[in-house]
C-alpha positions as a Markdown table, in Angstrom:
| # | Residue | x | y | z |
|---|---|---|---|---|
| 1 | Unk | 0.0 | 0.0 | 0.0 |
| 2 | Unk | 1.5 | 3.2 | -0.6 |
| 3 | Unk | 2.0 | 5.9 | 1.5 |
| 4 | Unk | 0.0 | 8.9 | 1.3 |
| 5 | Unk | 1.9 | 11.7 | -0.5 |
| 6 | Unk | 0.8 | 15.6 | -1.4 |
| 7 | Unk | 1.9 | 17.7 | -3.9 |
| 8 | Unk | 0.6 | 20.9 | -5.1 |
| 9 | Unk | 1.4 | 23.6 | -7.7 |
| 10 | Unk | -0.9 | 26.4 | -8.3 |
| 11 | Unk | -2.2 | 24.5 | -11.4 |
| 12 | Unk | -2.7 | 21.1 | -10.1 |
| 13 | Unk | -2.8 | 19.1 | -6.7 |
| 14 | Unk | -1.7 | 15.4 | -6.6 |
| 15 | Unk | -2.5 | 12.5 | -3.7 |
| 16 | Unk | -0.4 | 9.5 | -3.9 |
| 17 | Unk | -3.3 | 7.6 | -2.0 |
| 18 | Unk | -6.5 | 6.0 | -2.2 |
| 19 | Unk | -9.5 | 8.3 | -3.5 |
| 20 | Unk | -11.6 | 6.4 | -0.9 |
| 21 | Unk | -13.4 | 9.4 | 1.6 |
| 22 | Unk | -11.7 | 12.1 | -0.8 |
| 23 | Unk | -11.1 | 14.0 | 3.0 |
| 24 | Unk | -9.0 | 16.6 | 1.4 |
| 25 | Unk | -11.7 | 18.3 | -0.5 |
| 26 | Unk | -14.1 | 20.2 | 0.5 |
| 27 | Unk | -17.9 | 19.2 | -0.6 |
| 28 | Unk | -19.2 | 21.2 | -3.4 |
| 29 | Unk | -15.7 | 22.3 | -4.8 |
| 30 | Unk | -15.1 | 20.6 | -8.3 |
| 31 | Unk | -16.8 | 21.6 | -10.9 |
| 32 | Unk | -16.2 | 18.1 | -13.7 |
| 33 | Unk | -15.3 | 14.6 | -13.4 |
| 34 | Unk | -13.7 | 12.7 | -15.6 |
| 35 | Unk | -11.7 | 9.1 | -14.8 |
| 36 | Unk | -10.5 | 6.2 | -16.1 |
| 37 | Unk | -11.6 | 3.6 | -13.3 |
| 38 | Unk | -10.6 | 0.0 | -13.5 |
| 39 | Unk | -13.2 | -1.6 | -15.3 |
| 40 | Unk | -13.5 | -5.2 | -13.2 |
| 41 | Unk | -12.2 | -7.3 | -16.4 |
| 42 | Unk | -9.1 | -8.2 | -14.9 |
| 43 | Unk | -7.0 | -6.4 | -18.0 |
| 44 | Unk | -3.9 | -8.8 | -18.8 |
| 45 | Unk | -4.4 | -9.7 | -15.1 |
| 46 | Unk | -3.5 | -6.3 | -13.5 |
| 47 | Unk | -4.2 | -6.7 | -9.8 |
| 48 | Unk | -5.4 | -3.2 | -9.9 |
| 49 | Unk | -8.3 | -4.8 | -12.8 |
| 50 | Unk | -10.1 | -7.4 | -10.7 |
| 51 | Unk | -13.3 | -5.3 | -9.5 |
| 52 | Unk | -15.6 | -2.4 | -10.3 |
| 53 | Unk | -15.0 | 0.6 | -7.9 |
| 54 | Unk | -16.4 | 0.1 | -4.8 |
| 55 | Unk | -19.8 | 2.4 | -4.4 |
| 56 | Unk | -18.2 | 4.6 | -1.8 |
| 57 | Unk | -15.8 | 6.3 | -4.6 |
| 58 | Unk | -18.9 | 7.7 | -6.5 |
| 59 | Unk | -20.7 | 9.0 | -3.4 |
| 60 | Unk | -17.5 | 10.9 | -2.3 |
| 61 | Unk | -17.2 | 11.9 | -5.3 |
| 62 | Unk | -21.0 | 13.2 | -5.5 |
| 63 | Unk | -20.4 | 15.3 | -2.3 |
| 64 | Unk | -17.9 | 16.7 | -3.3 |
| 65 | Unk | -18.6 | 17.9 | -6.9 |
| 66 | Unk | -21.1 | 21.3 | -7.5 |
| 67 | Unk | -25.0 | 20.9 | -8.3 |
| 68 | Unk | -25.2 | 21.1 | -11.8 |
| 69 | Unk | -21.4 | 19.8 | -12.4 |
| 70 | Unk | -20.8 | 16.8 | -15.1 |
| 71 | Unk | -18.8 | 14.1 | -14.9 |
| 72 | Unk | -17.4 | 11.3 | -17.9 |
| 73 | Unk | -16.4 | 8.0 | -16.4 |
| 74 | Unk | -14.8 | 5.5 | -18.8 |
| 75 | Unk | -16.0 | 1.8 | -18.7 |
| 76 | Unk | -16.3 | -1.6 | -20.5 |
| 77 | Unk | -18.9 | -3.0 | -22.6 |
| 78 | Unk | -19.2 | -6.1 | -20.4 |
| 79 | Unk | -19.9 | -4.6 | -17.5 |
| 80 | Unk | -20.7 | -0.9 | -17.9 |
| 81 | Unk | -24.3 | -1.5 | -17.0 |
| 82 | Unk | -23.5 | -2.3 | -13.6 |
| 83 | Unk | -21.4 | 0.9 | -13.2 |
| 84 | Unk | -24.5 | 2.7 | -14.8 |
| 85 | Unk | -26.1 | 1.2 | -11.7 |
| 86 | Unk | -24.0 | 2.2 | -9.3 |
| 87 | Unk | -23.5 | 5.8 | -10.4 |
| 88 | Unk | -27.4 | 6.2 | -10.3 |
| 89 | Unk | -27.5 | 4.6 | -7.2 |
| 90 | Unk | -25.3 | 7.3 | -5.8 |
| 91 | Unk | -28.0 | 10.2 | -7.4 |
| 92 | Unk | -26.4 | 10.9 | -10.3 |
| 93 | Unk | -28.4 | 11.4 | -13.3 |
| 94 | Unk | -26.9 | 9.2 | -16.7 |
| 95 | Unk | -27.1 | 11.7 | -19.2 |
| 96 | Unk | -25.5 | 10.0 | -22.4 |
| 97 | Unk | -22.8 | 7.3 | -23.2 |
| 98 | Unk | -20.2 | 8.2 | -25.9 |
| 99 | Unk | -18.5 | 6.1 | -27.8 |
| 100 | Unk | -14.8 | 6.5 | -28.2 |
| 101 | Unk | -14.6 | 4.3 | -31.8 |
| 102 | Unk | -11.0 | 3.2 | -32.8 |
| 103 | Unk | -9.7 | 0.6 | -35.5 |
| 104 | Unk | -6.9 | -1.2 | -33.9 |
| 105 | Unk | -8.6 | -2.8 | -30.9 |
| 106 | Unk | -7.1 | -5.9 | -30.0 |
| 107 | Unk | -9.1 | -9.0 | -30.7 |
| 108 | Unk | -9.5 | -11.2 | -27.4 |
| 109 | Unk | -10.9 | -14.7 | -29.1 |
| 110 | Unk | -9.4 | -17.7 | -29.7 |
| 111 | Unk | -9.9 | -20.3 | -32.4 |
| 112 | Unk | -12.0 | -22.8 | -31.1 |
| 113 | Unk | -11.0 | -25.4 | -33.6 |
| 114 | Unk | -7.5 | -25.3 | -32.0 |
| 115 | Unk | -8.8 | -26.1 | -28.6 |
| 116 | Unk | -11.1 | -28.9 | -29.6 |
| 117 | Unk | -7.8 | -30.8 | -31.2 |
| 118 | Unk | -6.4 | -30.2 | -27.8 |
| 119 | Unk | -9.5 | -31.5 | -26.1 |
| 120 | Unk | -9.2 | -34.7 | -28.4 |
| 121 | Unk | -5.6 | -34.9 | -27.7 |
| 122 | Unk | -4.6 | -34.3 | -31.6 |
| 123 | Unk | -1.6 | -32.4 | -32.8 |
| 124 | Unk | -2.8 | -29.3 | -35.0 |
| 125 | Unk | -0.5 | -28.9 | -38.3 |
| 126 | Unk | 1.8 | -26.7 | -38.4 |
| 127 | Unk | 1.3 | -24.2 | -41.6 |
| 128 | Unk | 3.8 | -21.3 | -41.0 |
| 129 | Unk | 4.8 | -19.1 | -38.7 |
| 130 | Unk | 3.7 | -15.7 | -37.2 |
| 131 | Unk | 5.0 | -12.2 | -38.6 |
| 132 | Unk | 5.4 | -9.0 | -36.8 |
| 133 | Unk | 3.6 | -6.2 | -39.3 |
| 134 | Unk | 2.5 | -3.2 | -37.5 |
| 135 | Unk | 2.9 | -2.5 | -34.0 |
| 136 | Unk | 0.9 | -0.6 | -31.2 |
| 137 | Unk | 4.0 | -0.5 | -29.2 |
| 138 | Unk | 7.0 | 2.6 | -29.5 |
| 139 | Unk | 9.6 | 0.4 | -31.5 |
| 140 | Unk | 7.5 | -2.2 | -31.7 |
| 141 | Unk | 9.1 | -4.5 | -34.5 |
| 142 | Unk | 12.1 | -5.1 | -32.1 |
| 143 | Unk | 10.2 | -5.8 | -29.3 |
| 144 | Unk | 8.7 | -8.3 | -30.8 |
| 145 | Unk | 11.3 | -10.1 | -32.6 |
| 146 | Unk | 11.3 | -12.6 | -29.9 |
| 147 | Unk | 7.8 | -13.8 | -31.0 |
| 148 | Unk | 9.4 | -14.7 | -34.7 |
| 149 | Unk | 8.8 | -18.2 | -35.3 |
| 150 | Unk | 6.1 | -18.4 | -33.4 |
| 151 | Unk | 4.1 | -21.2 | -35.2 |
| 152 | Unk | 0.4 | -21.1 | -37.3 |
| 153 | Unk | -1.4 | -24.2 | -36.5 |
| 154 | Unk | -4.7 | -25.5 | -38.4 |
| 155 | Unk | -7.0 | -27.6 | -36.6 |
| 156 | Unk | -6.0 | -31.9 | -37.9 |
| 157 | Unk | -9.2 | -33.2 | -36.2 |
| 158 | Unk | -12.5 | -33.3 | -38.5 |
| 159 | Unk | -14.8 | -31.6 | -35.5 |
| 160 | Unk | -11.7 | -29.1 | -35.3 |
| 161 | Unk | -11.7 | -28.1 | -38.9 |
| 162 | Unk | -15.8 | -27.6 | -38.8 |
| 163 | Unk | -15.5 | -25.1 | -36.2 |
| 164 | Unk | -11.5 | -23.9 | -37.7 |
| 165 | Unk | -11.3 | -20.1 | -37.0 |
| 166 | Unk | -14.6 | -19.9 | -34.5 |
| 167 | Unk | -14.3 | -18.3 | -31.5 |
| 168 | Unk | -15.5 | -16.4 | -28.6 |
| 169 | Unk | -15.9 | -12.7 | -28.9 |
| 170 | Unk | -15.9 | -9.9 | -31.8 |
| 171 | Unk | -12.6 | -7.3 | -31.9 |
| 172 | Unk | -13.5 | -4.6 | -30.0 |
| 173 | Unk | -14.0 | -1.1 | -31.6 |
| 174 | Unk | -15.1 | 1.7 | -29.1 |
| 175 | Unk | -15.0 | 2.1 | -25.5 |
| 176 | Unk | -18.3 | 3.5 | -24.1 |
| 177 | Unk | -17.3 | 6.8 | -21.7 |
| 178 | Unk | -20.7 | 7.3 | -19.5 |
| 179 | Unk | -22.1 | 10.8 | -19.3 |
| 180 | Unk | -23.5 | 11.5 | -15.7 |
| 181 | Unk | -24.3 | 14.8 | -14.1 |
| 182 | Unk | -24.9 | 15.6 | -10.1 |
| 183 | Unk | -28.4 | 17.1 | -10.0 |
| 184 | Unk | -28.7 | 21.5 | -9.9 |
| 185 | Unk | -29.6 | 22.6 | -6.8 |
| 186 | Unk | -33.3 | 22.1 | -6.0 |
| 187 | Unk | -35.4 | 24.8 | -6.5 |
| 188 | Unk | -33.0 | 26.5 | -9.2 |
| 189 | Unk | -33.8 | 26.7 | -13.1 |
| 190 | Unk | -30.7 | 25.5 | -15.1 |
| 191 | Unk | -29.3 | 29.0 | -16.2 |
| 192 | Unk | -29.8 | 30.0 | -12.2 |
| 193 | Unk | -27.5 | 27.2 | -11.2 |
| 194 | Unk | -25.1 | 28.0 | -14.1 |
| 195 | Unk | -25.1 | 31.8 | -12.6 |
| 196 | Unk | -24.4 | 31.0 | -8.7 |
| 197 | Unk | -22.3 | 27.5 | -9.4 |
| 198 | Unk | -20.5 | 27.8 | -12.9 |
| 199 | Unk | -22.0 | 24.1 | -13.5 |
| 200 | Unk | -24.8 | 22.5 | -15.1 |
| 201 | Unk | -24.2 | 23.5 | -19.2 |
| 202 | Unk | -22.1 | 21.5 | -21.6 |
| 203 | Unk | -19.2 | 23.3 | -22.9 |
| 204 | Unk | -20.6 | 23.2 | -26.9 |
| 205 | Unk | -19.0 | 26.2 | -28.4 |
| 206 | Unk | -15.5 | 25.3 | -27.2 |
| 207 | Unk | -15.8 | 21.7 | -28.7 |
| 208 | Unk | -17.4 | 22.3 | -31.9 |
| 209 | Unk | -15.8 | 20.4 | -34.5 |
| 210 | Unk | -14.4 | 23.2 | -37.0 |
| 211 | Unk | -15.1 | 23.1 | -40.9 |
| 212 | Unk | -12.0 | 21.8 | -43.5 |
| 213 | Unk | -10.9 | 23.9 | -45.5 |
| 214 | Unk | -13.2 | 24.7 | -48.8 |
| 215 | Unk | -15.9 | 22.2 | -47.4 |
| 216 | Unk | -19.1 | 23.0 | -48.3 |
| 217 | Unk | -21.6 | 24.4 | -45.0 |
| 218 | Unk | -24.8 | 22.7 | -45.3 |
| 219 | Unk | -27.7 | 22.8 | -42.7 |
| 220 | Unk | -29.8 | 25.5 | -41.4 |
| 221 | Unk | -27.6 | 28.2 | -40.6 |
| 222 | Unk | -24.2 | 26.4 | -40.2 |
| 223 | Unk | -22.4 | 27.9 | -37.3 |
| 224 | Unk | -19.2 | 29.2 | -38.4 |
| 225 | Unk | -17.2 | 27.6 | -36.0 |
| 226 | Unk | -18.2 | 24.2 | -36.9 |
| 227 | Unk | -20.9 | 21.1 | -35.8 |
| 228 | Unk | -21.8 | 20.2 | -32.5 |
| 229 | Unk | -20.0 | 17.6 | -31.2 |
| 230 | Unk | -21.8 | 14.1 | -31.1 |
| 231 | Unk | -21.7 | 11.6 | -28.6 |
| 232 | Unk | -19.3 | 9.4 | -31.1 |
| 233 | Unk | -15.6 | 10.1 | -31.3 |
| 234 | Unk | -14.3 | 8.2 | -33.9 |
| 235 | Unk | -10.3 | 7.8 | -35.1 |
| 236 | Unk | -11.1 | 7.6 | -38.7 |
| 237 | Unk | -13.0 | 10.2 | -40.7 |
| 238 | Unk | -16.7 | 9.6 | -41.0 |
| 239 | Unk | -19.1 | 11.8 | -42.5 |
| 240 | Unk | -22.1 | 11.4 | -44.6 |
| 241 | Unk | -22.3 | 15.0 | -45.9 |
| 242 | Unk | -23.5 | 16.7 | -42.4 |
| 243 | Unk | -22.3 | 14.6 | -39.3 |
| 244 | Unk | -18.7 | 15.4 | -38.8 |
| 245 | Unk | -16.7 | 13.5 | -35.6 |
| 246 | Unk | -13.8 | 14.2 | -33.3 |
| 247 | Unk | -11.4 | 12.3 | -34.1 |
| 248 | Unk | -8.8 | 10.8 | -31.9 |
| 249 | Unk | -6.4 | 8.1 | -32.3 |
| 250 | Unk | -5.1 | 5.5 | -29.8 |
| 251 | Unk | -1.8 | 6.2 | -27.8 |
| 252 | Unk | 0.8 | 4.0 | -29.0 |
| 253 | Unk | 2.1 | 1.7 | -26.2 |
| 254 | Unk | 5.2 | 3.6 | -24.4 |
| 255 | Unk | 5.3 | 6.4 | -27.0 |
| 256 | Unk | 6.6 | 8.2 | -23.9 |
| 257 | Unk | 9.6 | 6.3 | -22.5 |
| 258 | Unk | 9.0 | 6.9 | -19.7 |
| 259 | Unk | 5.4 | 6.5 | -19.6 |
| 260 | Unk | 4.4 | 2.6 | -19.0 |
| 261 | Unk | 1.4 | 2.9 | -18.1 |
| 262 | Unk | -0.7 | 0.2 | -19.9 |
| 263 | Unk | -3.8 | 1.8 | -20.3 |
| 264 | Unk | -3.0 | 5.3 | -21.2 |
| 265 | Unk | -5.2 | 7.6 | -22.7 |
| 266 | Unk | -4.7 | 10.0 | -25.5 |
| 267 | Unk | -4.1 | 13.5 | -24.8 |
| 268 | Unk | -6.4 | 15.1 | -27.8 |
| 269 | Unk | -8.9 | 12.8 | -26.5 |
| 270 | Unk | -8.7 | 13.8 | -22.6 |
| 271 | Unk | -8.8 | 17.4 | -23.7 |
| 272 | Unk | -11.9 | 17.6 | -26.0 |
| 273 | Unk | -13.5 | 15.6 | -22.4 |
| 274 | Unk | -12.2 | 18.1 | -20.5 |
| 275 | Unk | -13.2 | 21.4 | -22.8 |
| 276 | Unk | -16.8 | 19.7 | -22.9 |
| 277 | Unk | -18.2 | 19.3 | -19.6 |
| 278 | Unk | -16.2 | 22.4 | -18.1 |
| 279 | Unk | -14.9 | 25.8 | -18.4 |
| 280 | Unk | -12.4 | 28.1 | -18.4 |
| 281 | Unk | -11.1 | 28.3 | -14.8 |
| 282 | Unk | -12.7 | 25.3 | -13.4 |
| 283 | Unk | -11.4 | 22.3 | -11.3 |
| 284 | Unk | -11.3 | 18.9 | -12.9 |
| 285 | Unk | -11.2 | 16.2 | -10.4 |
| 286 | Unk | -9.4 | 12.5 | -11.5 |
| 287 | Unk | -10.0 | 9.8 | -8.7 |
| 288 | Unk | -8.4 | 7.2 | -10.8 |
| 289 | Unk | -5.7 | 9.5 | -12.2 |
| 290 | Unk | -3.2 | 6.7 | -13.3 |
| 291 | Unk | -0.1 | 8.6 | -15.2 |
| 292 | Unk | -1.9 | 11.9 | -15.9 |
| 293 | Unk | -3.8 | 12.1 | -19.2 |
| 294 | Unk | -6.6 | 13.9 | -17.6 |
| 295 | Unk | -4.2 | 16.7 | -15.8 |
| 296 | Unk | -2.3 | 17.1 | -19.4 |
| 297 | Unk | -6.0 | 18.2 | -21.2 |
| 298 | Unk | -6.9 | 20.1 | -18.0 |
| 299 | Unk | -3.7 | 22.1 | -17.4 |
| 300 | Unk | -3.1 | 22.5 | -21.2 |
| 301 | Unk | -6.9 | 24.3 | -21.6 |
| 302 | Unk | -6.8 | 26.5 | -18.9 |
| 303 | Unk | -8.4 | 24.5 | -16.1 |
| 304 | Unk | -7.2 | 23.4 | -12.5 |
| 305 | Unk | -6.5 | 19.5 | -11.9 |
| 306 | Unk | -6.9 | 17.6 | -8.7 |
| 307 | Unk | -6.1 | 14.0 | -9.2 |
| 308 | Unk | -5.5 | 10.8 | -7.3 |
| 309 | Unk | -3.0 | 7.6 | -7.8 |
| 310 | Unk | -2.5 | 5.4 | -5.3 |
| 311 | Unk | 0.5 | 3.0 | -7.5 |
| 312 | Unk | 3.3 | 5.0 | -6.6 |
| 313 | Unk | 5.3 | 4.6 | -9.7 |
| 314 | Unk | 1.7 | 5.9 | -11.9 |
| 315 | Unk | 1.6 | 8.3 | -9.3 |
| 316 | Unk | 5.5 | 9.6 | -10.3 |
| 317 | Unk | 4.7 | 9.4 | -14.3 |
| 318 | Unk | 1.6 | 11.6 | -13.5 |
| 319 | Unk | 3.4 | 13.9 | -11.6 |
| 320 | Unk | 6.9 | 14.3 | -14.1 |
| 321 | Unk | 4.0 | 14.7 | -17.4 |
| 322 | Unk | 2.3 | 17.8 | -15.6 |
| 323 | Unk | 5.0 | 19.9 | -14.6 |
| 324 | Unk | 6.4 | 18.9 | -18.3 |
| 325 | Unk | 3.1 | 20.9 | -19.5 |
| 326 | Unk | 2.9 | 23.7 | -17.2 |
């Protein structure tokens, strides 16, 4: 367990510590939340990966966010509806769930036809060996030179070649980001919460996504600065002659050498979060803080950062890529 450790800059304050009571902060004092939280899959068997957040983070977090204020919470397809659950259970209101849509997703299957050979206690054939093409990590192709030769096997059995290349699961393509807000105070009209909080509006204007160059503005009275943003951010372009997307690629694995954090947001992506559901001046709060995506898009768009890691070395990675952006 690590110890609990403080550090604070006028621009961001860091706990090397559990987010569990959040004692620190005052109730009522952050205007957005946005976190990564494990997501209870047990990712590549990361101790940190074996449950959902217990319920307690979300209602310390509820207290201590404004009336009115917004908060994005990443999750997993499997089990998001549960989180869903627990978030409402705390009071929060489930506004919308975006979908972060990517193209290199890692497919987590396996051929079935291989296994039932193995269950029938047959050798599968041999039919080549694995190449390394493209790589998600930095200097990938010599990292992996140590899986050349790697064998492709073909099912032998006659039940293994029916079911050759079946498995268990499609290759994921988006990672759903749930929308929540903390009710406005009761009694107050939206804009009257906005007025005496600073919370309870989406931040469209600043996350509009801006016209190309020479495209054409369709729609009734286009907005100069550009479309909405929709509740899909996508890597690729996509557009069917209106819709436009955000578009934001995945980080490459260890792009920063110093950074190995394994599930490491993009930046581009963290700061188009972090433009939406606050403003200018606000306090973005990161329970799950992991090695500092969140504080980059807050500190680099004008907004205050309070986030919490309890794995020291995350914690120290977090802490090196904020004071690199300040």
């Amino acid at each position: 367990m690590a110890t609990s450790v403080k550090y604070s800059t006028p621009s961001f304050t860091l706990f090397n510590k559990s987010c569990f009571d959040l004692v620190e902060l005052d109730s009522c004092s952050i205007d957005a939340l946005i976190t990564d939280p494990p997501y209870g899959i047990a990712f590549q068997n990361y101790r940190w990966d074996q449950a959902l957040p217990h319920p307690q983070i979300w209602q310390d977090c509820y207290r201590v966010m404004k009336p009115g204020a917004y908060g994005l919470v990443f999750s997993a397809v499997r089990l998001m509806h549960r989180v869903m659950v627990a978030l409402e259970d705390t009071g929060f209101d489930i506004k919308d769930v975006l979908f972060w849509s990517f193209l290199n997703g890692m497919p987590k299957s396996r051929d079935i036809g291989l296994d039932i050979d193995r269950e029938l206690a047959i050798s599968s054939r041999i039919v080549g060996e694995y190449q390394y093409v493209q790589g998600y990590r930095k200097n990938g192709a010599a990292h992996y030179k140590a899986r050349k030769g790697k064998p492709i096997c073909e099912p032998a059995s006659d039940v293994g070649k029916k079911y050759k290349g079946a498995g268990t699961g499609l290759k994921p393509a988006y990672e759903p980001i749930i929308l929540i807000q903390k009710p406005t105070e009761k009694g107050l009209r939206i804009a009257q919460n906005v007025i005496k909080y600073g919370t309870g509006a989406l931040n469209l204007e600043e996350t509009r996504i801006p016209f190309e160059k020479d495209e054409p503005k369709v729609g009734h009275n286009p907005h100069p600065a550009g479309r909405v943003s929709a509740n899909l951010l996508r890597t690729v372009p996509l557009a069917d002659g209106y819709d436009k997307f955000f578009l934001i690629p995945k980080v490459r694995q260890q792009k920063e050498d110093f950074n190995n954090h394994p599930t490491v947001k993009p930046v581009s992506l963290m700061e188009h979060l972090v433009k939406l559901i606050s403003f200018s001046g606000q306090t973005v709060l990161d329970p799950f803080a992991g090695s500092g995506s969140t504080g980059i898009g807050a500190l680099q768009n004008n907004r205050k950062f309070v986030g919490y890691e309890v794995e020291k070395a995350y914690y120290d990675i977090m802490r090196k890529r904020l004071h690199e952006c300040e």
